[in-house]
C-alpha positions as CSV (number, residue, x, y, z in Angstrom):
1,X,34.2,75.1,-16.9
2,X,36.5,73.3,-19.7
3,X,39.2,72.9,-17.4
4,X,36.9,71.5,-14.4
5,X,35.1,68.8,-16.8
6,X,38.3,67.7,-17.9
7,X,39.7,67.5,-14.7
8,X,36.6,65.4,-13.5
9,X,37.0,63.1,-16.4
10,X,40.7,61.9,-15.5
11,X,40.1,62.0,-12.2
12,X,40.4,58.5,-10.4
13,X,36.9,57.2,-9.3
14,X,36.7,55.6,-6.0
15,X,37.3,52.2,-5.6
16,X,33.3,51.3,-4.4
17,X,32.0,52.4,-8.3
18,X,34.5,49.9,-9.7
19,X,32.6,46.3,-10.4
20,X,35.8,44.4,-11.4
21,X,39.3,45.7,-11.4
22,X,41.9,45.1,-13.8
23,X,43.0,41.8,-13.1
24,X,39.5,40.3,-12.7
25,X,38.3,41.3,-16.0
26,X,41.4,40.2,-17.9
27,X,40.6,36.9,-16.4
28,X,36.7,37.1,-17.8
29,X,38.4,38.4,-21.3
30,X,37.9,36.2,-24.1
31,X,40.0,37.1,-27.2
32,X,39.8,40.5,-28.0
33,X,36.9,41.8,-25.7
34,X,37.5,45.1,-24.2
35,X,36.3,45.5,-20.3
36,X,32.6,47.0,-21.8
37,X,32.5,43.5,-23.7
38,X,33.2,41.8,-20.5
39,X,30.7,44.1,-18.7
40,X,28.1,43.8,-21.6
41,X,28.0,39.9,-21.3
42,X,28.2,39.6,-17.8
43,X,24.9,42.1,-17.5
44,X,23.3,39.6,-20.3
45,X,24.1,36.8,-18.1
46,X,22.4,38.6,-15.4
47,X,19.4,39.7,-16.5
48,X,18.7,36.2,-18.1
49,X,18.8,34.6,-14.4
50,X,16.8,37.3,-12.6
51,X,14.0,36.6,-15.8
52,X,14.6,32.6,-14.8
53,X,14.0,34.1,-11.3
54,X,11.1,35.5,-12.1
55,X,9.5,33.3,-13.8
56,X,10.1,30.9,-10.7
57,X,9.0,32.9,-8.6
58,X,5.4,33.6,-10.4
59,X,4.9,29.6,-10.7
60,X,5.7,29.5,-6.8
61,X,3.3,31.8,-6.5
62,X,0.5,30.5,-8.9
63,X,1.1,27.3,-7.3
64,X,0.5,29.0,-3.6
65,X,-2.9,30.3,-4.7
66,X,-4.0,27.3,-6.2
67,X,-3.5,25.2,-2.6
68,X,-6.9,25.1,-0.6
69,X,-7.2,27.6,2.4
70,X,-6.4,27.0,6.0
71,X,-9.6,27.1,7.0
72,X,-11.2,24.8,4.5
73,X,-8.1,22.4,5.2
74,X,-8.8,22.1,9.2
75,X,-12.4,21.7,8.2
76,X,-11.9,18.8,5.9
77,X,-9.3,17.2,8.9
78,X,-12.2,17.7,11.6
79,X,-14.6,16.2,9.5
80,X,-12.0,12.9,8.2
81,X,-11.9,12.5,12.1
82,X,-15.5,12.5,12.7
83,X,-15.9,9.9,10.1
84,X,-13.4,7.5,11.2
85,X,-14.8,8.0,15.0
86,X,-18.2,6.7,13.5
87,X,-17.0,4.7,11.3
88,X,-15.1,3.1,14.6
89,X,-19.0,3.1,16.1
90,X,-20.4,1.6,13.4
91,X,-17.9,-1.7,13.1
92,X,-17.9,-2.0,16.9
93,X,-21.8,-1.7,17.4
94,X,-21.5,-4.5,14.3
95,X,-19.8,-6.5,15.9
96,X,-22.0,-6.1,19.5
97,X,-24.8,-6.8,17.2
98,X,-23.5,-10.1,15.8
99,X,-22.3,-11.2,18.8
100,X,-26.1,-11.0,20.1
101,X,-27.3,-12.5,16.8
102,X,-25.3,-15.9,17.6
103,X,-26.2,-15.8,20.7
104,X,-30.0,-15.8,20.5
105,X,-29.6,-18.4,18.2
106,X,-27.9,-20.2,20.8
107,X,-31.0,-19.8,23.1
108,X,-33.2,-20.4,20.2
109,X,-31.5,-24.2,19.4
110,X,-31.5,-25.0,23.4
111,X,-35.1,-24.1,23.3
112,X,-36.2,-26.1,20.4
113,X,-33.7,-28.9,21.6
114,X,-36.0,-28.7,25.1
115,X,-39.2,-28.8,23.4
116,X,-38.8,-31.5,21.5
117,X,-37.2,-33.5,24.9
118,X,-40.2,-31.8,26.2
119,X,-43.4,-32.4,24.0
120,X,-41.7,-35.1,21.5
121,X,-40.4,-34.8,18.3
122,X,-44.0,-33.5,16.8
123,X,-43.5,-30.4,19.4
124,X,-45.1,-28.2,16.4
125,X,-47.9,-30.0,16.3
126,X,-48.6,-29.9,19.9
127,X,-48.7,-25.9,19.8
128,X,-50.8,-25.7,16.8
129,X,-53.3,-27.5,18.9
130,X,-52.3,-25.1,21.9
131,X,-53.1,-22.2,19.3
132,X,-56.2,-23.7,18.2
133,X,-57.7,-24.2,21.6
134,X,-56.9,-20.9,23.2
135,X,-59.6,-18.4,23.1
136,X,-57.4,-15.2,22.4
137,X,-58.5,-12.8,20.6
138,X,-55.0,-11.6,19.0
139,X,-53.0,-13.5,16.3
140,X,-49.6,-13.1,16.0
141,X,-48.5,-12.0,12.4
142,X,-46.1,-14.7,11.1
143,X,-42.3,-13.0,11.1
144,X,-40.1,-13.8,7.8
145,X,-36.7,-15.1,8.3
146,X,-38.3,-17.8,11.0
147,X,-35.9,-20.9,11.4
148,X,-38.2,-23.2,13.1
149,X,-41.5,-22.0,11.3
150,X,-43.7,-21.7,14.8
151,X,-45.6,-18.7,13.8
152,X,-46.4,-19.7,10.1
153,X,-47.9,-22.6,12.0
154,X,-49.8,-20.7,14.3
155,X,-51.4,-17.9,12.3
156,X,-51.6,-19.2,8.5
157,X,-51.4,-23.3,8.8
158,X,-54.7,-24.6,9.0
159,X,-55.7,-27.7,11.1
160,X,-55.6,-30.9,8.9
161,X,-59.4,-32.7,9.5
162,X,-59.1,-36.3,10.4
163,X,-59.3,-38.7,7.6
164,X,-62.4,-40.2,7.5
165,X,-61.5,-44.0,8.5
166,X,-60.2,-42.8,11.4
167,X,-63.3,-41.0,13.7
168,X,-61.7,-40.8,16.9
169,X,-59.9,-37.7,17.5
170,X,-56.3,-37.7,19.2
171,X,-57.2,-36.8,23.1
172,X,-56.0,-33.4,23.5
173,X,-53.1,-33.0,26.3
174,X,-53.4,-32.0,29.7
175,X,-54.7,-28.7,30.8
176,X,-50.8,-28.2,32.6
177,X,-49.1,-29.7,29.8
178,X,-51.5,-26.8,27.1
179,X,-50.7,-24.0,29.9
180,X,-46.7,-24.9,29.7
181,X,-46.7,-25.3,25.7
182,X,-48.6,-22.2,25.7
183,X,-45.8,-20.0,28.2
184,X,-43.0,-22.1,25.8
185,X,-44.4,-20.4,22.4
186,X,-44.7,-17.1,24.2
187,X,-41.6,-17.0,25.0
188,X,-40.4,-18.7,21.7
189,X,-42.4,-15.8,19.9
190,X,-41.0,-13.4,21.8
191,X,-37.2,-14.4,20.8
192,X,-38.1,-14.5,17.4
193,X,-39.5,-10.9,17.6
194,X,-36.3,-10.1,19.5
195,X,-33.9,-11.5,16.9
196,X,-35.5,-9.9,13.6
197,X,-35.4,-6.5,15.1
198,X,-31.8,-6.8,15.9
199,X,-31.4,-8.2,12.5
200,X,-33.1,-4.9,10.9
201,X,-31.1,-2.7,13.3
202,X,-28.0,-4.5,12.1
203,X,-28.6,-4.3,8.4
204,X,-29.6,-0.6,9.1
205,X,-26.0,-0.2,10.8
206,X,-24.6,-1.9,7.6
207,X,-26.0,0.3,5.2
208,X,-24.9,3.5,7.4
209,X,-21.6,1.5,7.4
210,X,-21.5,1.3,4.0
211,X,-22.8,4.8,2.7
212,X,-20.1,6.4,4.9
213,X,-17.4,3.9,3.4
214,X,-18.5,5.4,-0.1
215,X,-18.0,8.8,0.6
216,X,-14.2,8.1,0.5
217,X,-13.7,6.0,-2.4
């Protein structure tokens, strides 16, 4: 059994369970290190970059955990598109609704431009007398926001008496003349009611506009 251990012992080892021959580790040698020396700070060497290895590789990891899910990511993409598409609906039905905003008040500066080549500069006048005379039951509530004033002066201006030097009335106006001013501020009324509801569905758009802008900031 002596004889076989010693015979193991100065037995050559194969050259696969060598890490660095003779001539390597003289070149790693510094001084008087023996090859375990060599061996020892090489292993140090080591072990200190597999530790700088792993700590990478836990941050890497911490860092993977912390990022959002797949799921919730697609989610938040699907809903950034939906707001952009409505947020593209909202500025073009803006700008639809501005467009028809100058354009009524086109229509509603040709109309007061006719009635006063129409019934005269004191067209106002002439339909508060129209209002006064007509026998309908229903008043129109005055809208705010009116430029040119025509349903304040139907519903809440009353008629001015004559002075009293003056006791003969002003002859009221043909019965065609009171049936066209009466079809005219119809249709003027009618405008106005037209413009202030696109006004309120515009600033309602706005706001939408708006609240959806706020979400992002």
């Amino acid at each position: 059994t002596m004889r076989r251990a010693q015979t193991q012992r100065h037995a050559p080892r194969p050259s696969g369970m060598i890490a660095l021959s003779g001539d390597e580790l003289g070149v790693l040698r510094e001084g008087n290190e023996t090859n375990e020396d060599v061996l020892r700070r090489q292993l140090l060497e080591k072990d200190r970059e597999c530790d700088r290895l792993a700590t990478q590789v836990q941050t890497l990891l911490a860092q993977l955990a912390a990022r959002p899910k797949q799921g919730d990511v697609e989610a938040l993409e699907k809903e950034a598109r939906s707001l952009d598409l409505l947020l593209q609906g909202t500025q073009r039905e803006n700008e639809r609704a501005m467009a028809e905003l100058e354009r009524c008040k086109t229509r509603e500066k040709m109309l007061e431009n006719a009635l006063a080549k129409f019934a005269g500069p004191n067209w106002q006048v002439s339909i508060l007398l129209v209002s006064t005379s007509s026998n309908a039951p229903s008043r129109v509530p005055c809208i705010p926001y009116c430029p040119m004033h025509l349903i304040s002066l139907v519903s809440d201006t009353p008629t001015n008496p004559l002075p009293a030097e003056n006791p003969t009335p002003a002859p009221p106006p043909p019965a065609a003349q009171l049936s066209q001013l009466e079809q005219v501020r119809l249709l003027v009324l009618g405008m106005e009611q037209r413009l202030r509801a696109r006004e309120e569905k515009l600033e309602a758009v706005v706001r939408r506009a708006e609240g959806e802008g706020a979400r992002y900031e």
